[in-house]
ZAFIKOL-15397 format. One record per residue (C-alpha): residue number from 1; residue in one letter; x, y, z. Coordinates in nm, 2 decimals, decimal comma. Example, Ala and Ser with C-alpha at 12.3 -4.5 7.8 and 13.67 -1.06 7.14 Angstrom:
BEGIN
{num:1 | residuo:a | east:1,23 | north:-0,45 | up:0,78}
{num:2 | residuo:s | east:1,37 | north:-0,11 | up:0,71}
***
This chain:
BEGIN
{num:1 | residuo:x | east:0,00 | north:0,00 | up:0,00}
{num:2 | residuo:x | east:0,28 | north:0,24 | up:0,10}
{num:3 | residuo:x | east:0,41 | north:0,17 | up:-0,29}
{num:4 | residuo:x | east:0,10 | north:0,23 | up:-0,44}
{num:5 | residuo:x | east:0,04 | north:0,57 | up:-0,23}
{num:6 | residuo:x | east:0,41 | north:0,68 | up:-0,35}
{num:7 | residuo:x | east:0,31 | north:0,61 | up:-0,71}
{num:8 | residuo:x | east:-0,03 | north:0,77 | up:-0,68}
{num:9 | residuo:x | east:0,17 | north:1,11 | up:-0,52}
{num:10 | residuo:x | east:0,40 | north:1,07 | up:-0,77}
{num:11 | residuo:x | east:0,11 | north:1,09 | up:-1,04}
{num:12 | residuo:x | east:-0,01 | north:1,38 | up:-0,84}
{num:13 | residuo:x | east:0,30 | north:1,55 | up:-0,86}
{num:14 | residuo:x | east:0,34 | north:1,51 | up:-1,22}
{num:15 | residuo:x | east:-0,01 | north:1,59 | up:-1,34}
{num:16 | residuo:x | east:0,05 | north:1,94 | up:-1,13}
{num:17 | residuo:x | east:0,35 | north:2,03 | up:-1,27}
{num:18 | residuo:x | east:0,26 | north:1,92 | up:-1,58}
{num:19 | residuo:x | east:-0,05 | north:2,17 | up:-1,54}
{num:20 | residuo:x | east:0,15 | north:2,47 | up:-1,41}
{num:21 | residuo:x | east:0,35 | north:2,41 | up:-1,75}
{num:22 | residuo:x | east:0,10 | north:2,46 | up:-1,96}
{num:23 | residuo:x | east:-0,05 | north:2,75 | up:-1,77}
{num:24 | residuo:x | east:0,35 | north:2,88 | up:-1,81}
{num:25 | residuo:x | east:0,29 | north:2,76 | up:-2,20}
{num:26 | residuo:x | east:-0,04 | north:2,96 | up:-2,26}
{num:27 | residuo:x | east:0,03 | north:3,30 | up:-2,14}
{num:28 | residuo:x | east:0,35 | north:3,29 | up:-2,35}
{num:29 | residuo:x | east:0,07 | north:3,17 | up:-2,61}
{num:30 | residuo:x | east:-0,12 | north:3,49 | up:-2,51}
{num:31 | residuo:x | east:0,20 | north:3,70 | up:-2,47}
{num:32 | residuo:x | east:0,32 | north:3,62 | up:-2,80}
{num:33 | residuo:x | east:-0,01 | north:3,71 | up:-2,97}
{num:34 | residuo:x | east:-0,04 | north:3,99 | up:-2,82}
{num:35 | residuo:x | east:0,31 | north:4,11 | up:-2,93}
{num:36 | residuo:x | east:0,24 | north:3,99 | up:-3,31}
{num:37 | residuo:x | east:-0,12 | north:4,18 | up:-3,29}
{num:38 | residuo:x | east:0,08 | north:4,52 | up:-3,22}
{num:39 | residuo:x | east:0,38 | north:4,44 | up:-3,44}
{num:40 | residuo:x | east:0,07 | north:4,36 | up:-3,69}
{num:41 | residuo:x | east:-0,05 | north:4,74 | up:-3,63}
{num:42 | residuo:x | east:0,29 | north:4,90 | up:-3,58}
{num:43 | residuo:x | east:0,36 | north:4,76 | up:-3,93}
{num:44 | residuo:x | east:0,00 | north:4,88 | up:-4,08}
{num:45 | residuo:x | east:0,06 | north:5,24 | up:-3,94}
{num:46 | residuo:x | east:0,41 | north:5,24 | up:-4,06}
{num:47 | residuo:x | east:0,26 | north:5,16 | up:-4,38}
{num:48 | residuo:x | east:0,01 | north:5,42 | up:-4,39}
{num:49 | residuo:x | east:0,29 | north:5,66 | up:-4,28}
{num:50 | residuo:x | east:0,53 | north:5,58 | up:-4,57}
{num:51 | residuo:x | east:0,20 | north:5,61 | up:-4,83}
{num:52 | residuo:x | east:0,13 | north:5,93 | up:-4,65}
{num:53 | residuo:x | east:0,48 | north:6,08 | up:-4,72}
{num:54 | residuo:x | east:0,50 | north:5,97 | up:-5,06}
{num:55 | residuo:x | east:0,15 | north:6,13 | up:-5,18}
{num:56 | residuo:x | east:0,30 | north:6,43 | up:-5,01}
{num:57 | residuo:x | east:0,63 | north:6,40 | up:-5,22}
{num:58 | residuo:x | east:0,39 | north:6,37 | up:-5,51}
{num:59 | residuo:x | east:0,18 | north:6,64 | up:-5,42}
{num:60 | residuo:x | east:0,50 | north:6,87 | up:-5,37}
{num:61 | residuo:x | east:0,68 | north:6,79 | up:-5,67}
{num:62 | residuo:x | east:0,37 | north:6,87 | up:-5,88}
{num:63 | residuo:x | east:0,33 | north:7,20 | up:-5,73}
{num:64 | residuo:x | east:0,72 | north:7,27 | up:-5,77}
{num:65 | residuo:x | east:0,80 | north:7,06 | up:-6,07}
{num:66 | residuo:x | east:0,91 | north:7,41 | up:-6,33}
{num:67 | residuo:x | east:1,20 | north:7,50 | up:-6,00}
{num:68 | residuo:x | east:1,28 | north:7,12 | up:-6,01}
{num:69 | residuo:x | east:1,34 | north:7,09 | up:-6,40}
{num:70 | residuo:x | east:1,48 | north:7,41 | up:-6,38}
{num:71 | residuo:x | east:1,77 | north:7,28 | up:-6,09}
{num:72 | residuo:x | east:1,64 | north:7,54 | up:-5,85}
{num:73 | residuo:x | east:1,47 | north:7,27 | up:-5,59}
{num:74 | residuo:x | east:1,60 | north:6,95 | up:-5,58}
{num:75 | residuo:x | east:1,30 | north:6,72 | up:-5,37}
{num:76 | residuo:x | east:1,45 | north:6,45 | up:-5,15}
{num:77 | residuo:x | east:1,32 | north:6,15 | up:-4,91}
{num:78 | residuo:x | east:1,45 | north:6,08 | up:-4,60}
{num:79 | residuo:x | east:1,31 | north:5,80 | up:-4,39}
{num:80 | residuo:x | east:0,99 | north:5,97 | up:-4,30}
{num:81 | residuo:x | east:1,08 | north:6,32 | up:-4,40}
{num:82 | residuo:x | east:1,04 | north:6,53 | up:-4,71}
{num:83 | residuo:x | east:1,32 | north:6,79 | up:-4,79}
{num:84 | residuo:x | east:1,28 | north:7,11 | up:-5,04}
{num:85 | residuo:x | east:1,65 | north:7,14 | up:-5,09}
{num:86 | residuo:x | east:1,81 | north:7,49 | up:-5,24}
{num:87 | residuo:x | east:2,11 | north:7,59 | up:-5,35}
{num:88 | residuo:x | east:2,26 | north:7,90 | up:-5,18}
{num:89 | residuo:x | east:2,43 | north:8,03 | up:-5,47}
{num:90 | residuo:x | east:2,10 | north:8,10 | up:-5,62}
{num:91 | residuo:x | east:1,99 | north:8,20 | up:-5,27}
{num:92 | residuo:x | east:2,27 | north:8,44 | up:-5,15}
{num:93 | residuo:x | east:2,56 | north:8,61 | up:-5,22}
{num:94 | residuo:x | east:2,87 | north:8,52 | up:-5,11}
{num:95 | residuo:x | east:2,92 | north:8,48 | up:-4,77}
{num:96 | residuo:x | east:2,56 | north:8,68 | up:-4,67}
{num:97 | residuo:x | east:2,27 | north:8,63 | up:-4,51}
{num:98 | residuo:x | east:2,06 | north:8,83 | up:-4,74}
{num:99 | residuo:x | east:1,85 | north:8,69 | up:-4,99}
{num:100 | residuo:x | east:1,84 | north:8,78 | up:-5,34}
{num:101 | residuo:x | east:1,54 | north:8,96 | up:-5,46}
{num:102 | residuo:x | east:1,53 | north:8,71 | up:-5,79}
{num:103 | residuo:x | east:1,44 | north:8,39 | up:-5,54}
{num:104 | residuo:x | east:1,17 | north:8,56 | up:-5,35}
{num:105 | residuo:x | east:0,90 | north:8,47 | up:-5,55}
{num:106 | residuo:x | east:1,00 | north:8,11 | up:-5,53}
{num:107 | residuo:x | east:1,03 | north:8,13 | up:-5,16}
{num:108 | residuo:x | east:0,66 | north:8,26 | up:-5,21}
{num:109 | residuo:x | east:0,56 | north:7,95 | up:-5,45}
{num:110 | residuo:x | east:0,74 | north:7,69 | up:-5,19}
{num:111 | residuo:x | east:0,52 | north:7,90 | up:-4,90}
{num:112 | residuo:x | east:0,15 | north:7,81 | up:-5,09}
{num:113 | residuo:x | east:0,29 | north:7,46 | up:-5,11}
{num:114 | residuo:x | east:0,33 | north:7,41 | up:-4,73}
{num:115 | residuo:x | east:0,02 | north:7,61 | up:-4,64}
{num:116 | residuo:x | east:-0,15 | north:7,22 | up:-4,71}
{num:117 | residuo:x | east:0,14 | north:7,04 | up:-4,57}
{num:118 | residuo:x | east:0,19 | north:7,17 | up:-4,25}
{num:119 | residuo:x | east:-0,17 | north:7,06 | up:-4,10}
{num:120 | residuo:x | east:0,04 | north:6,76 | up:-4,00}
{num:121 | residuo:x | east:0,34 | north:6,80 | up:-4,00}
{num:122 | residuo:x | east:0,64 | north:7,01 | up:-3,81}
{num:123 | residuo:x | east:0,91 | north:7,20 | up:-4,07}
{num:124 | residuo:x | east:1,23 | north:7,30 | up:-3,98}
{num:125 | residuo:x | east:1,48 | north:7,53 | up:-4,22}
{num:126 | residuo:x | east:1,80 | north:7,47 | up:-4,16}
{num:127 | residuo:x | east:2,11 | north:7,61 | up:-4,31}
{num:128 | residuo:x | east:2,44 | north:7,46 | up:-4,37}
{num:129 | residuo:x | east:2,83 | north:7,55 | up:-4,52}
{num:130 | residuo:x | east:3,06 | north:7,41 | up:-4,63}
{num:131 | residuo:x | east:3,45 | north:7,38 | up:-4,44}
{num:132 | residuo:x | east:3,58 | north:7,69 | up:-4,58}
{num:133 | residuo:x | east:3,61 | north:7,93 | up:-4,29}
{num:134 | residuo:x | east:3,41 | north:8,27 | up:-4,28}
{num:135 | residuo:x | east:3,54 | north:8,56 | up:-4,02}
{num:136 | residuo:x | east:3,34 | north:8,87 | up:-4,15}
{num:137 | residuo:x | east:3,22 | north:9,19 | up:-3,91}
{num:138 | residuo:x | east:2,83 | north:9,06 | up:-3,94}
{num:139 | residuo:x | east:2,92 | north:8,63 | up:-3,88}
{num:140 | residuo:x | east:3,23 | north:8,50 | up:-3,65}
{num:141 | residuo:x | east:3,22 | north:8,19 | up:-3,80}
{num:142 | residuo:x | east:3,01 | north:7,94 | up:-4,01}
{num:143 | residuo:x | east:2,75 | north:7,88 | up:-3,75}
{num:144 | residuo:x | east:2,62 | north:8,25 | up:-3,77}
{num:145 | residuo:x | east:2,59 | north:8,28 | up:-4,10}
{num:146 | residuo:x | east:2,43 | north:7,86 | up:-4,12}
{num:147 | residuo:x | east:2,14 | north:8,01 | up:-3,88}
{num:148 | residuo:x | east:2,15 | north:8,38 | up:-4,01}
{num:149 | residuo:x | east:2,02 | north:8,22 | up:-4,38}
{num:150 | residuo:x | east:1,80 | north:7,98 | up:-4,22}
{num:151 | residuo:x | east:1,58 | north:8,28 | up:-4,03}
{num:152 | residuo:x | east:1,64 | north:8,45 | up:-4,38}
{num:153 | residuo:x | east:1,45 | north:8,19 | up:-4,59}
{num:154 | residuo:x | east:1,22 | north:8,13 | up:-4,28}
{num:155 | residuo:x | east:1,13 | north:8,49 | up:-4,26}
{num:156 | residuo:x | east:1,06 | north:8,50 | up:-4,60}
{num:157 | residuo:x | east:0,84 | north:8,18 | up:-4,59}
{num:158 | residuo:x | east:0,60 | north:8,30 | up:-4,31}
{num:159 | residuo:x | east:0,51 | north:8,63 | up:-4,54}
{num:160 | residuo:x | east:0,25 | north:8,41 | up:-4,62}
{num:161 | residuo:x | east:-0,07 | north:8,50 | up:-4,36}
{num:162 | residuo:x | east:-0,20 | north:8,17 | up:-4,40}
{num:163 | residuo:x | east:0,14 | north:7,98 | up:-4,24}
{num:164 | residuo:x | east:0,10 | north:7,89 | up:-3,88}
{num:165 | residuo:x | east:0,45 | north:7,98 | up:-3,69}
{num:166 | residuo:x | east:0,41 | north:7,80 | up:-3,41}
{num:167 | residuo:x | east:0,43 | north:7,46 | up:-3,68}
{num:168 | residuo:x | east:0,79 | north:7,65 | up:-3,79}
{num:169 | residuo:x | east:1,16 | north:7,62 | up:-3,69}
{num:170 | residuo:x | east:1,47 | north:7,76 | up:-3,75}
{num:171 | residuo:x | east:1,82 | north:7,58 | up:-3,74}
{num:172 | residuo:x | east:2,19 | north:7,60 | up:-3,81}
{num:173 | residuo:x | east:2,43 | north:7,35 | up:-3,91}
{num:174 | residuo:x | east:2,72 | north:7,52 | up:-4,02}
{num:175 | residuo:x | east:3,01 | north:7,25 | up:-4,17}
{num:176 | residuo:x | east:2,87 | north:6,97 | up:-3,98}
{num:177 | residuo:x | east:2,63 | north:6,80 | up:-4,19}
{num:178 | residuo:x | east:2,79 | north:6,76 | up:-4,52}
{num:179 | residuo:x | east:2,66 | north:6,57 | up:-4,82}
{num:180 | residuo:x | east:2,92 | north:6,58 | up:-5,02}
{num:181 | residuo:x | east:3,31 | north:6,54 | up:-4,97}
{num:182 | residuo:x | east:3,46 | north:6,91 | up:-4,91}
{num:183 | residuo:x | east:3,73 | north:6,85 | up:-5,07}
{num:184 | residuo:x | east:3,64 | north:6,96 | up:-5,39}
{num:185 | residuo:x | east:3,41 | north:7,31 | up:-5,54}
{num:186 | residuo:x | east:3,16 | north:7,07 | up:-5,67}
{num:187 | residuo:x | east:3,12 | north:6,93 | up:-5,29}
{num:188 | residuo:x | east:3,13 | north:7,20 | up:-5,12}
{num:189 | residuo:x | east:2,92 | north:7,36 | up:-5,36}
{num:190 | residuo:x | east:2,66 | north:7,07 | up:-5,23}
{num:191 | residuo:x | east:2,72 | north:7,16 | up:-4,90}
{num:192 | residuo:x | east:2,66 | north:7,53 | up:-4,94}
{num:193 | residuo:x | east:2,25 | north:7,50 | up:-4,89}
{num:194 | residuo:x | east:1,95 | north:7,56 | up:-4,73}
{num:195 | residuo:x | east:1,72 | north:7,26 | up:-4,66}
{num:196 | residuo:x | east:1,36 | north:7,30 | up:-4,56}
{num:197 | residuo:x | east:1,23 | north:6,96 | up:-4,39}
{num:198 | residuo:x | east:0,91 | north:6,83 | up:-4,32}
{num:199 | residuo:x | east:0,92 | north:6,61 | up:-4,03}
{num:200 | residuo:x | east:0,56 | north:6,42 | up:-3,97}
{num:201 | residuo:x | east:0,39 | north:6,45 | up:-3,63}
***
């Protein structure tokens, strides 16, 4: 009898643990669903986020397409943002902050274009050099004159009545964000720009 009791605790035992396993076994179950249902809708609003940009993109280089052909705008894709790049030769002079009076009525076309785009989405104009250093009375060094034709362009831009400033940004980059090698005019030519990025809420 003592055997039999043993075996019967030992069946006990067994049937228990083998219970508290697949307890263990469905919550992971449930865990693991749970984790492909959000992946599922992280995946779907990523989705919707990268069809949401492009239409944008679309929509934008519609509206701009004669300054695109023309090699005034270039229109670029980054991750989730959109970026109006310019040239600050056709921008600026030389080593100032002042824009030409020739580019303002693009700045005024590019301005109608992001009255519609900034419902949902934050810009940012940012200004960048190239490595060449600038010592001038009106900017120490790169940085100054980087923000100084940023707030140009932005100042420019929000002319326009029916742009919302809070949605608006203004930053400087100076030599720091190359995308080109410096190292020769046509790179630093690159480098020498103004970008104006739409960055998605």
């Amino acid at each position: 009898l003592g055997e039999i009791a043993k075996f019967r605790k030992k069946i006990n035992d067994t049937e228990k643990q083998c219970a508290k396993e697949k307890d263990n076994l469905t919550k992971k179950i449930q865990d693991l669903t749970l984790q492909l249902k959000n992946l599922s809708e992280l995946a779907k609003k990523q989705k919707e986020e990268l069809e949401q940009i492009a239409r944008k993109s679309r929509e934008i280089e519609e509206k701009l397409k004669k300054e695109i052909a023309e090699g005034k705008l270039k229109l670029k894709r980054l991750k989730n943002k959109i970026i109006i790049n310019m040239d600050n030769k056709i921008l600026f002079p030389s080593g100032s902050a002042v824009l030409r009076p020739e580019v303002k009525a693009m700045l005024r076309k590019i301005s109608e274009v992001l009255v519609k785009q900034q419902e949902n989405s934050f810009i940012q104009v940012e200004g960048h050099t190239d490595n060449v250093p600038i010592r001038t009375i009106r900017f120490r060094d790169n940085w100054d004159l980087s923000v100084a034709r940023a707030v140009s362009v932005l100042r420019e831009l929000l002319i326009n009545p029916n742009l919302d400033p809070s949605r608006f940004s203004a930053a400087g980059y100076g030599q720091f964000h190359p995308i080109a090698p410096n190292d020769t005019p046509e790179g630093r030519s690159l480098n020498r720009r103004v970008d104006i990025v739409l960055i998605p809420e």
